[in-house]
C-alpha positions as CSV (number, residue, x, y, z in Angstrom):
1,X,-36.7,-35.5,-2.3
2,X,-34.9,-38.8,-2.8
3,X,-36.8,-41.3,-4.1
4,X,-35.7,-45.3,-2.8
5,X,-33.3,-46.9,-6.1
6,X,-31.3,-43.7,-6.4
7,X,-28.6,-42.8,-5.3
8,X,-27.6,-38.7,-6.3
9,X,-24.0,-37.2,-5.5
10,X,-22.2,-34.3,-6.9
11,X,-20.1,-34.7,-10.0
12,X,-16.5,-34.8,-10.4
13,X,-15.0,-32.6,-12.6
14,X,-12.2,-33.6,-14.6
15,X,-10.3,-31.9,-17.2
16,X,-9.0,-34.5,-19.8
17,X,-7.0,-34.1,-22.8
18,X,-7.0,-36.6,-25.9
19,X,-3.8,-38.1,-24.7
20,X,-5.4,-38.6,-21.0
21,X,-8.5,-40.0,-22.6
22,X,-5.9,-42.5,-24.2
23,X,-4.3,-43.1,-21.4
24,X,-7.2,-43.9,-19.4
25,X,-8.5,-46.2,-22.0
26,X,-5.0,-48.1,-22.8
27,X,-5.1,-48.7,-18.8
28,X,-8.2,-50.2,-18.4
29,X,-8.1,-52.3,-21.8
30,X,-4.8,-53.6,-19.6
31,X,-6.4,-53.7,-16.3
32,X,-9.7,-56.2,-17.5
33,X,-7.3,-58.4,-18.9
34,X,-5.8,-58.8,-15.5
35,X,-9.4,-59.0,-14.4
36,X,-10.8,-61.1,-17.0
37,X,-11.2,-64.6,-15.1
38,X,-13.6,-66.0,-12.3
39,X,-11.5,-66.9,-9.6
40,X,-13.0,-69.9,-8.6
41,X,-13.8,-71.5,-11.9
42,X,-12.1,-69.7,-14.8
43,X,-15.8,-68.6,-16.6
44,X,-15.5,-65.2,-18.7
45,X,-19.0,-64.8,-18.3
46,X,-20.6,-62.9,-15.0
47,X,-23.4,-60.4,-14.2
48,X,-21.9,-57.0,-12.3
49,X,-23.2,-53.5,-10.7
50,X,-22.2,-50.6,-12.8
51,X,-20.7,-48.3,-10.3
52,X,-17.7,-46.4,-12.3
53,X,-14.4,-45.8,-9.7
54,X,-12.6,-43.2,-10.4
55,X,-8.9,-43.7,-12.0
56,X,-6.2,-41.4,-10.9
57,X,-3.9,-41.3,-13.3
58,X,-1.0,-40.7,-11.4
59,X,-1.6,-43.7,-9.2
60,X,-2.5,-46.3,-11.2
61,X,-1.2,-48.6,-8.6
62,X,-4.0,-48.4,-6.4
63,X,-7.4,-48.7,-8.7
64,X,-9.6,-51.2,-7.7
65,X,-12.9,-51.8,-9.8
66,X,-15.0,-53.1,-6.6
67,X,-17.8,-53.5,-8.8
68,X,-19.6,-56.8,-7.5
69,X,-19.6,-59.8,-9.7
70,X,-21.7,-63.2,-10.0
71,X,-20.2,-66.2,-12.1
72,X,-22.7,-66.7,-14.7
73,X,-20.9,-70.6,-14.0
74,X,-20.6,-71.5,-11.0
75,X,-22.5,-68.7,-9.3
76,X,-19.2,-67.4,-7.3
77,X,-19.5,-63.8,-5.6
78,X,-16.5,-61.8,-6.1
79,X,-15.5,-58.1,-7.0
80,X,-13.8,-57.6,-10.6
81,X,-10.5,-57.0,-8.7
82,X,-10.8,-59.8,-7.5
83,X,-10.7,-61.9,-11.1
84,X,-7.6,-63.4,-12.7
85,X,-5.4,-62.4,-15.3
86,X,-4.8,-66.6,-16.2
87,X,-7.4,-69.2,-14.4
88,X,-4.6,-72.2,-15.4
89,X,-2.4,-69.9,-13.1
90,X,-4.3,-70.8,-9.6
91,X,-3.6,-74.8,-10.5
């Protein structure tokens, strides 16, 4: 029975290797500090959901942390992927 809150689905299973564990970590240290910034008023500080996307390694390109975010600021809506690596860089 599912119960309302939860939300069940079948693992993924991975196989990973120091160096991918590495790889994955040196990628997302890189990929929040593209992410770092609210969009609409530069704040560092926001609330978020805590749904974990799944990184393919091989196409970095295309991950997209659509994890929802509030400004703790200004109150702005946006997903991380949608934050900014510079807020001076929108002016």
């Amino acid at each position: 029975m599912i119960e309302k809150g939860y939300f069940f689905a079948p693992y993924i299973l991975v196989e990973h290797t120091e160096e991918s564990s590495k790889q994955y970590n040196i990628f997302m240290e890189e990929y929040y500090k593209q992410h770092k910034y609210c969009p609409n008023c530069g704040s560092v500080q926001y609330t978020t959901t805590l749904v974990e996307y799944a990184l393919d390694i091989n196409k970095k390109d295309e991950y997209k942390d659509l994890n929802l975010c509030e400004c703790m600021n200004c109150g702005d809506k946006h997903s991380v992927h949608d934050r900014v690596p510079s807020f001076e860089a929108l002016w």
